[in-house]
PyMOL Python script that loads the backbone (N, CA, C, O; Angstrom):
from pymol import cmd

cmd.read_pdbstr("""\
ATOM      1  N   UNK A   1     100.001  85.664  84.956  1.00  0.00           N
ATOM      2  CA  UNK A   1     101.109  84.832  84.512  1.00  0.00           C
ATOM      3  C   UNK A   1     101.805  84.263  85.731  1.00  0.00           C
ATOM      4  O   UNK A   1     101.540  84.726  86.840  1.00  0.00           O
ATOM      5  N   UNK A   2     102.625  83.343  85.593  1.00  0.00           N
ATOM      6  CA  UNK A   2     103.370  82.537  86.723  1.00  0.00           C
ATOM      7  C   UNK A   2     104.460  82.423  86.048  1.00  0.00           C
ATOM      8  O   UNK A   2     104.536  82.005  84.893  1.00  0.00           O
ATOM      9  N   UNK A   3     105.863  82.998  87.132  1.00  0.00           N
ATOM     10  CA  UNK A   3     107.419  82.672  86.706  1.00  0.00           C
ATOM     11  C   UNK A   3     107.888  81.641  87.832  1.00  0.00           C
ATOM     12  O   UNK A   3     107.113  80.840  88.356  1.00  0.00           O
ATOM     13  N   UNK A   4     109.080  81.737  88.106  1.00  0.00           N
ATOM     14  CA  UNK A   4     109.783  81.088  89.221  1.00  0.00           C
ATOM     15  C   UNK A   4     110.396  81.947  89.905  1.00  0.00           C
ATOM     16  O   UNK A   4     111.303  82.424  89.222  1.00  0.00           O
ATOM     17  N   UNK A   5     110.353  82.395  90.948  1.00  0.00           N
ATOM     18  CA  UNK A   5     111.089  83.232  91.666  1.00  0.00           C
ATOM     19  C   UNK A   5     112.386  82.778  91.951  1.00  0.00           C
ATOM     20  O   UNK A   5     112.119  81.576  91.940  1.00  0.00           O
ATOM     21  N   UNK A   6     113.649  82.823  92.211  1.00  0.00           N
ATOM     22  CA  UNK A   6     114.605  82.584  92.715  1.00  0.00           C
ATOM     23  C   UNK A   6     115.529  83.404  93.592  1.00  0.00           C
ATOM     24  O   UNK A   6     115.909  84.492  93.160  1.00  0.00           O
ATOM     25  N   UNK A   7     115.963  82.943  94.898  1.00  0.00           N
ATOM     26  CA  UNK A   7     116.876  84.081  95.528  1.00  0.00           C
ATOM     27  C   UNK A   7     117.869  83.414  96.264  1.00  0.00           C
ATOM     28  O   UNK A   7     117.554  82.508  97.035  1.00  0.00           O
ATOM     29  N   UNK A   8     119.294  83.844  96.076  1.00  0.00           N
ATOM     30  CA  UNK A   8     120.025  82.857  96.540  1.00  0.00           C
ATOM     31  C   UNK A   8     120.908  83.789  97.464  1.00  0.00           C
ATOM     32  O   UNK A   8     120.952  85.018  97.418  1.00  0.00           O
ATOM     33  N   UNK A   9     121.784  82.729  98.532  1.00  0.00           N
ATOM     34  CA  UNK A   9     122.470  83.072  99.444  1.00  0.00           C
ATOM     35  C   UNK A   9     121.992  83.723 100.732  1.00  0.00           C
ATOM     36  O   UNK A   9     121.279  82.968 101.393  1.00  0.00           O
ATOM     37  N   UNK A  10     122.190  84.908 101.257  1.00  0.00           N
ATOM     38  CA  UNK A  10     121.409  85.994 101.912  1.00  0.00           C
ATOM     39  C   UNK A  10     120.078  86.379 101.897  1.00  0.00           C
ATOM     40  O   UNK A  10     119.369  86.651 102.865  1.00  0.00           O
ATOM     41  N   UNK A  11     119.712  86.380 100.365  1.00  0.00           N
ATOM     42  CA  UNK A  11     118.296  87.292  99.802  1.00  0.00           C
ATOM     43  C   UNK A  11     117.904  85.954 100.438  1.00  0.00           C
ATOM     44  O   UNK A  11     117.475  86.294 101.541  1.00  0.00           O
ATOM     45  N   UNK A  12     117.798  84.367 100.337  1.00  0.00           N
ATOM     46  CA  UNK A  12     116.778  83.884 100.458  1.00  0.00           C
ATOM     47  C   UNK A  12     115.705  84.102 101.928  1.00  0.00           C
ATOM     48  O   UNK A  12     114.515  83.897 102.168  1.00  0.00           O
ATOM     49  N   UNK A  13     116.689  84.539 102.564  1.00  0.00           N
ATOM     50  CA  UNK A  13     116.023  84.982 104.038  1.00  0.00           C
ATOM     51  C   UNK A  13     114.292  85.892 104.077  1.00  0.00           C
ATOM     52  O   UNK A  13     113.412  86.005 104.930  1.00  0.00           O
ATOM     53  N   UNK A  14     114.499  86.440 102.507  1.00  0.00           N
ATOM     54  CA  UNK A  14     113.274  87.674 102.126  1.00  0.00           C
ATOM     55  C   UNK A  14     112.270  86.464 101.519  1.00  0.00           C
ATOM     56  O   UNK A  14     111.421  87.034 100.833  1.00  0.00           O
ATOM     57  N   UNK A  15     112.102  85.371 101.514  1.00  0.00           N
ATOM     58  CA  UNK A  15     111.398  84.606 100.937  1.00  0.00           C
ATOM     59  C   UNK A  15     110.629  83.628 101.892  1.00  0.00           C
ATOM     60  O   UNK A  15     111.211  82.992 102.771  1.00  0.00           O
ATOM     61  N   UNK A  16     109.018  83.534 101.613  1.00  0.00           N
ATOM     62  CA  UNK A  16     108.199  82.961 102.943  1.00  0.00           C
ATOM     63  C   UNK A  16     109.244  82.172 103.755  1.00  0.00           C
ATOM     64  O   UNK A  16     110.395  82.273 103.330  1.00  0.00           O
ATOM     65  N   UNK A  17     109.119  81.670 104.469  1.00  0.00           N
ATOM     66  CA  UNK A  17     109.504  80.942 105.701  1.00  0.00           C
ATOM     67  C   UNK A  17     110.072  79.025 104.897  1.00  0.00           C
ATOM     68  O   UNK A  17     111.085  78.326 104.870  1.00  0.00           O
ATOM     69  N   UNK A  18     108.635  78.964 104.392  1.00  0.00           N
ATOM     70  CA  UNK A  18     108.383  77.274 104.069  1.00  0.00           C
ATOM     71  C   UNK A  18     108.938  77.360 102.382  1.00  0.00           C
ATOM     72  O   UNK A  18     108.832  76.348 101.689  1.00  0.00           O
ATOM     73  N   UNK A  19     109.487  78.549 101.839  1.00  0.00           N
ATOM     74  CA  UNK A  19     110.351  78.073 100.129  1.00  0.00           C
ATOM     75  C   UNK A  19     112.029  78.255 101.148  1.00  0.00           C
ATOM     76  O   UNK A  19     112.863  77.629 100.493  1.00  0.00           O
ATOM     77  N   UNK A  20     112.405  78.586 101.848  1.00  0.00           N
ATOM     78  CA  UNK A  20     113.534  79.334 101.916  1.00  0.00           C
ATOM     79  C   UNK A  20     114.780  78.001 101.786  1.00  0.00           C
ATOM     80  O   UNK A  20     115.941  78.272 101.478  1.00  0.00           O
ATOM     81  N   UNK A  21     114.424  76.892 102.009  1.00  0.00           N
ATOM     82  CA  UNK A  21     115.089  75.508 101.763  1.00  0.00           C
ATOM     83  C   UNK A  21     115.468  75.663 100.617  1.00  0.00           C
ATOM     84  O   UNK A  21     116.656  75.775 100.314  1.00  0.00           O
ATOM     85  N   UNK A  22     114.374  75.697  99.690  1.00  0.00           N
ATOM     86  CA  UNK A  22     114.607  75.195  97.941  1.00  0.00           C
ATOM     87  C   UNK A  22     115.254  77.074  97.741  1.00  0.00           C
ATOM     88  O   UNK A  22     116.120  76.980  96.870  1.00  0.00           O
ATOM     89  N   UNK A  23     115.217  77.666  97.914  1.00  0.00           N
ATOM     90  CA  UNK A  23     115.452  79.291  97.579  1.00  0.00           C
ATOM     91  C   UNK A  23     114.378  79.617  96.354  1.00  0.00           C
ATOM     92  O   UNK A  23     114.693  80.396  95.455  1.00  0.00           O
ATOM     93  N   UNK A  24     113.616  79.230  96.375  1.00  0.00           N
ATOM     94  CA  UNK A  24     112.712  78.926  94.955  1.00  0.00           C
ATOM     95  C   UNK A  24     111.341  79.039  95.090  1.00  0.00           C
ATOM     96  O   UNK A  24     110.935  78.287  95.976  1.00  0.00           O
ATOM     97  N   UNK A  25     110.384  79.748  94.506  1.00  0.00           N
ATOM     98  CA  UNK A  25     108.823  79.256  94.669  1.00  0.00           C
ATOM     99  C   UNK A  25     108.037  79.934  93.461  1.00  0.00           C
ATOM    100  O   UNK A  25     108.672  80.519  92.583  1.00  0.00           O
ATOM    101  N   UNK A  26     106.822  79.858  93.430  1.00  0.00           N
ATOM    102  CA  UNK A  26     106.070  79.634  92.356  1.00  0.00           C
ATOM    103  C   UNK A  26     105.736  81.381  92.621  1.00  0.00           C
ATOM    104  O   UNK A  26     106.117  81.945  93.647  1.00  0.00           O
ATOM    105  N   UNK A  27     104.999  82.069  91.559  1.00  0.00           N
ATOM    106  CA  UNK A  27     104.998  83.556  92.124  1.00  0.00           C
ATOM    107  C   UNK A  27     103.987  83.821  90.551  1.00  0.00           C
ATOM    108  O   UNK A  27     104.178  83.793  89.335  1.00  0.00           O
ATOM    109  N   UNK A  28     103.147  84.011  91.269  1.00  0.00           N
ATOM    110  CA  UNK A  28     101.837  84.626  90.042  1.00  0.00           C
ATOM    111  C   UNK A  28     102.271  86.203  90.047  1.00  0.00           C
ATOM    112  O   UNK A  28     102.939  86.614  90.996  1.00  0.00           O
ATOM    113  N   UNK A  29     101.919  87.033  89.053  1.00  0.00           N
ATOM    114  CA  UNK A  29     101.764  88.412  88.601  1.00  0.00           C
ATOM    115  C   UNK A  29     100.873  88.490  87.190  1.00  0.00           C
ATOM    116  O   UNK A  29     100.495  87.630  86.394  1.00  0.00           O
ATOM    117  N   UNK A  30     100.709  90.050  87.274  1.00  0.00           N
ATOM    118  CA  UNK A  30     100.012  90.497  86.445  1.00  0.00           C
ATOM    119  C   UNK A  30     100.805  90.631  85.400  1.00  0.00           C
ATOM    120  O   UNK A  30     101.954  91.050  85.539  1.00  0.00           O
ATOM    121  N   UNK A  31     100.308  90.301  84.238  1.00  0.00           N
ATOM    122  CA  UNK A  31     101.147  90.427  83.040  1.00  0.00           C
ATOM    123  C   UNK A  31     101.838  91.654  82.608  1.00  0.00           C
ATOM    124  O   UNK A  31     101.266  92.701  82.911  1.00  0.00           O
ATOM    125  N   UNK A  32     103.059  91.750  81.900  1.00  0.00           N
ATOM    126  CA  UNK A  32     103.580  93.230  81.787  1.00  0.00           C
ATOM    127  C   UNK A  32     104.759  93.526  83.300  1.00  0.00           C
ATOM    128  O   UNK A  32     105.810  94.167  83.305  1.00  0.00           O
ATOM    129  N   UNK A  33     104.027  92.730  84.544  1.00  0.00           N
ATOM    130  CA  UNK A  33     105.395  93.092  85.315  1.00  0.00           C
ATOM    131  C   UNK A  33     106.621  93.152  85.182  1.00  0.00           C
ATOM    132  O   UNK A  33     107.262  92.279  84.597  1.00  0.00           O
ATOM    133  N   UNK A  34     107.307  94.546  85.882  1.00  0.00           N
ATOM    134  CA  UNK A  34     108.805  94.488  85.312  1.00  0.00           C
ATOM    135  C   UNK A  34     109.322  93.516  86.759  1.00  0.00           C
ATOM    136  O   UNK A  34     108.781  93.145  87.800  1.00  0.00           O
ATOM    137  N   UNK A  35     110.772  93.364  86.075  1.00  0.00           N
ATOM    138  CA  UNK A  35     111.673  93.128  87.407  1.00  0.00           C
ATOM    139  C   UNK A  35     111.571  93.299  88.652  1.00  0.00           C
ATOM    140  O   UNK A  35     111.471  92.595  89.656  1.00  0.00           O
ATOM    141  N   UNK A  36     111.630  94.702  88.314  1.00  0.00           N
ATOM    142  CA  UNK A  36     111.577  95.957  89.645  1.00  0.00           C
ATOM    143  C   UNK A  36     110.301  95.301  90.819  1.00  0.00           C
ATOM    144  O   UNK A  36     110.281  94.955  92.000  1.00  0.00           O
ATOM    145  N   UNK A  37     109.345  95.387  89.696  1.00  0.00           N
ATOM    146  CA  UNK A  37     107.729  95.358  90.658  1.00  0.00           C
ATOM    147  C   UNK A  37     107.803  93.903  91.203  1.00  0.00           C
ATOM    148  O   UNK A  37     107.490  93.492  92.320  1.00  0.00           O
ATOM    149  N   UNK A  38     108.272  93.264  90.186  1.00  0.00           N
ATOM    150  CA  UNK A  38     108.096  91.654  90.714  1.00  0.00           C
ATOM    151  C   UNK A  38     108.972  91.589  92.095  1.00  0.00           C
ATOM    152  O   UNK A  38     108.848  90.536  92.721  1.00  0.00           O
ATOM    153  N   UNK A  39     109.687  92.404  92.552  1.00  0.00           N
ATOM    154  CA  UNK A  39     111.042  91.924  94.006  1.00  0.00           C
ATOM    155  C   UNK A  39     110.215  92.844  94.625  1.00  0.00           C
ATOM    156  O   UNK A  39     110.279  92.484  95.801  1.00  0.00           O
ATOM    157  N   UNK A  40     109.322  94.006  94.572  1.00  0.00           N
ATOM    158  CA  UNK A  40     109.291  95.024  95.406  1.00  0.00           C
ATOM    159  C   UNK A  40     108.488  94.738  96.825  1.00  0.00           C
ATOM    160  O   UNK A  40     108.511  95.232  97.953  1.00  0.00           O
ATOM    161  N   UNK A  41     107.775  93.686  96.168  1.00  0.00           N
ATOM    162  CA  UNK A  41     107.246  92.841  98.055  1.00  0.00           C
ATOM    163  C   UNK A  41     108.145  92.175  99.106  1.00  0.00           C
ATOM    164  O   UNK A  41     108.158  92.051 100.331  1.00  0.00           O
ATOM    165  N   UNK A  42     108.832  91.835  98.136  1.00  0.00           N
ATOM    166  CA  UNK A  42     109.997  90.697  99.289  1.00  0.00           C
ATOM    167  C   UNK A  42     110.638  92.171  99.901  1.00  0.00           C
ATOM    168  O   UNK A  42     111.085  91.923 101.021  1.00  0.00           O
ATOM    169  N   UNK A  43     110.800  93.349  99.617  1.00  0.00           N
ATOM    170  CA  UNK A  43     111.447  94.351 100.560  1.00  0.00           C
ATOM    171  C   UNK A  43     113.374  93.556 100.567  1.00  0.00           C
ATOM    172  O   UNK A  43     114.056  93.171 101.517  1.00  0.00           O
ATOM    173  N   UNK A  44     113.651  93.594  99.163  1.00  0.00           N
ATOM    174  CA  UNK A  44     115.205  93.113  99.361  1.00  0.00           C
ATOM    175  C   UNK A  44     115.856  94.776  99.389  1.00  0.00           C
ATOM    176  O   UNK A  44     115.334  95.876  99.206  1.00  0.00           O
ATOM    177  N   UNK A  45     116.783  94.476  99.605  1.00  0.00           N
ATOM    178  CA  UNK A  45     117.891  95.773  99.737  1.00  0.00           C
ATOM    179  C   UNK A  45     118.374  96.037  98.454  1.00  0.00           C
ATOM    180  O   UNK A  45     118.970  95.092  97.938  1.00  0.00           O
ATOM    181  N   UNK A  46     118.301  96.857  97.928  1.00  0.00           N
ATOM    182  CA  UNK A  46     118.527  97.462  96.685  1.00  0.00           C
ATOM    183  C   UNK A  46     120.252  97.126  96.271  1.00  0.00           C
ATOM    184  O   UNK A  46     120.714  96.526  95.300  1.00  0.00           O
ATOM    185  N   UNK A  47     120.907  97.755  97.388  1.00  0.00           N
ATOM    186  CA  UNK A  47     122.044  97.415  97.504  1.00  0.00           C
ATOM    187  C   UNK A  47     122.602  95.947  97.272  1.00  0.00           C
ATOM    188  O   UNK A  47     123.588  95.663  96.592  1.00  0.00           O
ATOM    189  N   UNK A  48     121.653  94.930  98.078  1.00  0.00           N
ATOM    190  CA  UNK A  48     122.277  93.699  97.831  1.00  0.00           C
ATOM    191  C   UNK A  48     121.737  92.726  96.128  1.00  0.00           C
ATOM    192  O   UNK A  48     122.120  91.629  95.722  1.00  0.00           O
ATOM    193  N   UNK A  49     120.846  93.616  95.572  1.00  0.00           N
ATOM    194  CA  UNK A  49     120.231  92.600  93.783  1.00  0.00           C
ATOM    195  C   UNK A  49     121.231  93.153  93.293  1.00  0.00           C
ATOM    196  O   UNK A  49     121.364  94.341  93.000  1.00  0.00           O
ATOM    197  N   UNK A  50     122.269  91.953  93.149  1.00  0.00           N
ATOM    198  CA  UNK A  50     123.385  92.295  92.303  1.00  0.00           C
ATOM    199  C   UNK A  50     123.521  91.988  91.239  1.00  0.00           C
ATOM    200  O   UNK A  50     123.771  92.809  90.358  1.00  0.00           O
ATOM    201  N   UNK A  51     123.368  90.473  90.983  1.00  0.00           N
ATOM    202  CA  UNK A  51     123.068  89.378  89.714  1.00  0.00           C
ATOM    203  C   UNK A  51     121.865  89.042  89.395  1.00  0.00           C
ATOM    204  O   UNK A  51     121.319  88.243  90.154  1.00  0.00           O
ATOM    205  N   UNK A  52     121.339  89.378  88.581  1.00  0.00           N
ATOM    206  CA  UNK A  52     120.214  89.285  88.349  1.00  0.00           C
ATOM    207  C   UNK A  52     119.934  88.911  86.577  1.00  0.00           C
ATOM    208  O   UNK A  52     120.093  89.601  85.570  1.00  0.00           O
ATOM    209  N   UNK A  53     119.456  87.504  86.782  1.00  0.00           N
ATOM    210  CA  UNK A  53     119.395  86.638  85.444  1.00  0.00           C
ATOM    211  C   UNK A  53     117.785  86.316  85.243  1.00  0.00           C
ATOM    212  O   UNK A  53     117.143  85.839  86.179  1.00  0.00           O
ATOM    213  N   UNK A  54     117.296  86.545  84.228  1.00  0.00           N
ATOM    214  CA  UNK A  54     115.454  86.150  83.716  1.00  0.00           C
ATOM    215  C   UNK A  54     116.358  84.686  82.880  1.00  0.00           C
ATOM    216  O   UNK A  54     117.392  84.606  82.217  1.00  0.00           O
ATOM    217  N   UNK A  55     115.697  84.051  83.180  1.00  0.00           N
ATOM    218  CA  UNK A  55     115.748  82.481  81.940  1.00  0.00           C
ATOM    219  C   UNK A  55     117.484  82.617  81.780  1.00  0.00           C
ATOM    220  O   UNK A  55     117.828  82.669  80.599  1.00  0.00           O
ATOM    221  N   UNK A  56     118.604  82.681  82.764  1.00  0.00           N
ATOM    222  CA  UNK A  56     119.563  82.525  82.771  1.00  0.00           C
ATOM    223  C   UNK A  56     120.649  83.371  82.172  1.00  0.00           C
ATOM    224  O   UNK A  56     121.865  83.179  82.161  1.00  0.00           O
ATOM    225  N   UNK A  57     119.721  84.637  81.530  1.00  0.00           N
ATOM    226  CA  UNK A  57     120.247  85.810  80.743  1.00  0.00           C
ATOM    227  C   UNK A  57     120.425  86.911  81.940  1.00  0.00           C
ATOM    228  O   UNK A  57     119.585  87.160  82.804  1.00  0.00           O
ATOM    229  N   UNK A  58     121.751  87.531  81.788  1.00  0.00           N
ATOM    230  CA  UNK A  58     121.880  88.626  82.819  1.00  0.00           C
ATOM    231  C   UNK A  58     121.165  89.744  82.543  1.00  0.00           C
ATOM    232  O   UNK A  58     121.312  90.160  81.393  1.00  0.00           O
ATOM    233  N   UNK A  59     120.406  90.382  83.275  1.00  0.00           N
ATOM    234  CA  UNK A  59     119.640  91.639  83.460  1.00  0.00           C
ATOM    235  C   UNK A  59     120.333  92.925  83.600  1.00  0.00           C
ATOM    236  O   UNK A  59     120.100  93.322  84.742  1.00  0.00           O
ATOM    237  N   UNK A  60     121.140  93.834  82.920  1.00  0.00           N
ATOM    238  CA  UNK A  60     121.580  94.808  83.154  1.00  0.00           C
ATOM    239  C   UNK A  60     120.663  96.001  84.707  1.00  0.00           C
ATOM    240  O   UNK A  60     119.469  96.297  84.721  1.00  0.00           O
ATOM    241  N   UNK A  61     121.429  96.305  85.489  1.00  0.00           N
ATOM    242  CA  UNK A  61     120.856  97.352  86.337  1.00  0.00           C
ATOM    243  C   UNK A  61     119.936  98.256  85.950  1.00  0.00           C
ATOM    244  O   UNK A  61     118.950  98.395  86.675  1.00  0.00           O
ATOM    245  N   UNK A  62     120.076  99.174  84.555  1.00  0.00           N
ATOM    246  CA  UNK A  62     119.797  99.861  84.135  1.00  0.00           C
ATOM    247  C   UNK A  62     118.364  99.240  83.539  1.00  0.00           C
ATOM    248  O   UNK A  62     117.402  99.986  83.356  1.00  0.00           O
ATOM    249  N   UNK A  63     118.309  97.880  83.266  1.00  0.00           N
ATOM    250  CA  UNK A  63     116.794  97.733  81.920  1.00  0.00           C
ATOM    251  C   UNK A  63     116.008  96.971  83.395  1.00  0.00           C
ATOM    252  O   UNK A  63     114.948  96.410  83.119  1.00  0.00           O
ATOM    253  N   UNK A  64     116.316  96.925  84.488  1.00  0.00           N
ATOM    254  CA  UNK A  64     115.563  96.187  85.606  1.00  0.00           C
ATOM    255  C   UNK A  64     114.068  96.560  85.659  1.00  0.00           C
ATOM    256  O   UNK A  64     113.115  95.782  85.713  1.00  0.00           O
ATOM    257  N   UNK A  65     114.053  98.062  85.630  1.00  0.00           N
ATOM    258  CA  UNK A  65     112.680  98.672  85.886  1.00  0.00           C
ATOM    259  C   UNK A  65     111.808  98.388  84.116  1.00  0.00           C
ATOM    260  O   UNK A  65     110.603  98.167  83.999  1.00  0.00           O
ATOM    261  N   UNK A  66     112.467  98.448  83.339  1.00  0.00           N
ATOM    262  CA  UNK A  66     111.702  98.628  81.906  1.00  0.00           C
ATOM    263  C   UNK A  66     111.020  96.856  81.852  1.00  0.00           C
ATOM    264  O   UNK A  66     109.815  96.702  81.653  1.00  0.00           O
ATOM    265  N   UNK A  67     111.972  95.610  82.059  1.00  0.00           N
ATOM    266  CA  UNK A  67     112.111  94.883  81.468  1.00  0.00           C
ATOM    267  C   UNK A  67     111.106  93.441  81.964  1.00  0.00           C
ATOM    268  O   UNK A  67     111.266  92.524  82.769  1.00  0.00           O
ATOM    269  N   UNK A  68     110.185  93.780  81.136  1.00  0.00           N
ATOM    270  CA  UNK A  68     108.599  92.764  81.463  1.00  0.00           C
ATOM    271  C   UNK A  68     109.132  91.527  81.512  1.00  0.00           C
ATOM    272  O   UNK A  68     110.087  91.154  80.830  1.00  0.00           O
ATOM    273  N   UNK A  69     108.438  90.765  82.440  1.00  0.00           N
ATOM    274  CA  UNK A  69     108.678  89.354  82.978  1.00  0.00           C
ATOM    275  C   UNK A  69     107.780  88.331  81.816  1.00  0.00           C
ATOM    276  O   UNK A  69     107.012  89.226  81.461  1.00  0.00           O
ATOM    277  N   UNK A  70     107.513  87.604  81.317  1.00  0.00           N
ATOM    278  CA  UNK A  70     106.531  86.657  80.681  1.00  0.00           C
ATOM    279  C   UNK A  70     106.187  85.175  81.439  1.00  0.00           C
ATOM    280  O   UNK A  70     106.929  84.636  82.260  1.00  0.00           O
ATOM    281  N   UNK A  71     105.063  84.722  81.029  1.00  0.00           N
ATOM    282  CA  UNK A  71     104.556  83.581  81.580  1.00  0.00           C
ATOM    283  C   UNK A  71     105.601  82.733  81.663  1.00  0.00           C
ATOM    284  O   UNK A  71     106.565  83.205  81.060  1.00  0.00           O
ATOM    285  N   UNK A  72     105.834  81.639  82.173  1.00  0.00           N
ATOM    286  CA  UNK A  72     107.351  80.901  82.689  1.00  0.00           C
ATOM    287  C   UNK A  72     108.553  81.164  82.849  1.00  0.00           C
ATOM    288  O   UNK A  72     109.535  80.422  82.833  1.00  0.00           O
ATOM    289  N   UNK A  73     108.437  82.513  83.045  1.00  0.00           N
ATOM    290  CA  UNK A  73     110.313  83.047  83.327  1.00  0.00           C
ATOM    291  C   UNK A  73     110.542  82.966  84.457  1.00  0.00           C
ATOM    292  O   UNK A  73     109.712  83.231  85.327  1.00  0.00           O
ATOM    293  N   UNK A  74     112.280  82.397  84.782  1.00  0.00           N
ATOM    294  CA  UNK A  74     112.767  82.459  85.673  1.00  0.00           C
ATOM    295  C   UNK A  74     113.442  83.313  86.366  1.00  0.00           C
ATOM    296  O   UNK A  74     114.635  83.163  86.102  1.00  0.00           O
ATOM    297  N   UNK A  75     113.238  84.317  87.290  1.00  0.00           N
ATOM    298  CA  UNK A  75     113.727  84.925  87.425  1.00  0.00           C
ATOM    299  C   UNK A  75     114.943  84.899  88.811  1.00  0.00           C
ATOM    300  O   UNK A  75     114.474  85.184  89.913  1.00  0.00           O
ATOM    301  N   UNK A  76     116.241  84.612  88.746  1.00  0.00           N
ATOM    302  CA  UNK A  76     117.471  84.671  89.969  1.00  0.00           C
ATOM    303  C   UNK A  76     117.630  85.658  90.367  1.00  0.00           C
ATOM    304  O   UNK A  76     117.729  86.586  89.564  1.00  0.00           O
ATOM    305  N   UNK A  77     117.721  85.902  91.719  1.00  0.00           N
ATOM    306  CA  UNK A  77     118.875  86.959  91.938  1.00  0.00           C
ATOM    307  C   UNK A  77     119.712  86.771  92.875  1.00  0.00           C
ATOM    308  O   UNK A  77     119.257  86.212  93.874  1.00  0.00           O
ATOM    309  N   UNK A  78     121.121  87.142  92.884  1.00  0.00           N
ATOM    310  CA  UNK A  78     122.174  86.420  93.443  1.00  0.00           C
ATOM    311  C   UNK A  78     122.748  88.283  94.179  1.00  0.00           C
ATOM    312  O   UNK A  78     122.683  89.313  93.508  1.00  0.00           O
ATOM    313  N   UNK A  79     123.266  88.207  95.677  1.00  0.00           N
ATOM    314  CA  UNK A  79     124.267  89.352  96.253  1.00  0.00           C
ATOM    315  C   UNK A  79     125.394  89.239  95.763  1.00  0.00           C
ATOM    316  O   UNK A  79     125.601  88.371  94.915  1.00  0.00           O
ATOM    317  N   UNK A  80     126.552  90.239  96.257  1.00  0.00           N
ATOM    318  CA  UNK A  80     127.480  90.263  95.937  1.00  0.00           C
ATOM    319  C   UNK A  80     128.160  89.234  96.545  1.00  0.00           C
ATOM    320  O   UNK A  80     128.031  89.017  97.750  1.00  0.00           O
ATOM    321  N   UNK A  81     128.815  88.630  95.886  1.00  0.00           N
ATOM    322  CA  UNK A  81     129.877  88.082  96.761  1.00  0.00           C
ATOM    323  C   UNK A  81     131.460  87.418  96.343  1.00  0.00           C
ATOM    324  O   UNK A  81     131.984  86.916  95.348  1.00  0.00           O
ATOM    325  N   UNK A  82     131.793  87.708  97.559  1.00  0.00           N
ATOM    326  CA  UNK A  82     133.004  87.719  97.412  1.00  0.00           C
ATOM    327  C   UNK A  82     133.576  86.779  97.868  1.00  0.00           C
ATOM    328  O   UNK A  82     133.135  86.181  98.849  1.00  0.00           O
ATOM    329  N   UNK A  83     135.024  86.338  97.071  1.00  0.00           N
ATOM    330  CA  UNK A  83     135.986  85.437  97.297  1.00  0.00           C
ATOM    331  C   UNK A  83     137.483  85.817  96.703  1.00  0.00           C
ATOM    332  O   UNK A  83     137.998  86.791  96.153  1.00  0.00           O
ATOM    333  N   UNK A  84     137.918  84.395  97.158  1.00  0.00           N
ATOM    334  CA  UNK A  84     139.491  84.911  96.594  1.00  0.00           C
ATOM    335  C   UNK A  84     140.534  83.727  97.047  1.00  0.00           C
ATOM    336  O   UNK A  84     141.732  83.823  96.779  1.00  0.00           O
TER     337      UNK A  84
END
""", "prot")
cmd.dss("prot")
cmd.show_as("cartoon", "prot")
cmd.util.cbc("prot")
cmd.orient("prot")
């Protein structure tokens, strides 16, 4: 299957060299991948997947590892951040 990867702010730094412009790139997996497995190459900091939206729906922390990806999903993930 093929989703969209997305990583914004900081995280995009964990993303090849030549997407890190668009924060965005194309990302094949095996069907059934969760969340979890789909980030576990980029080596992001656990600490920093804060927001984390499939097809613009927020991903609870807790269903990250259970929650299978499908053919065209988008998957974001955004750090913390702060303002004020």
């Amino acid at each position: 299957m093929q989703i969209t990867f997305k990583l914004y702010a900081s995280l995009g730094e964990h993303l090849p060299q030549d997407k890190r412009q668009g924060n965005s790139m194309p990302l094949a997996l095996p069907a059934g991948t969760t969340i979890l497995q789909a980030i576990e190459p980029f080596q992001l900091p656990m600490k920093l997947v804060h927001l984390v939206l499939v097809n613009g729906a927020y991903v609870a922390p807790e269903d990250r590892a259970t929650r299978a990806l499908a053919d065209g999903d988008v998957l974001a993930i955004w750090p913390p951040i702060a303002g004020g």
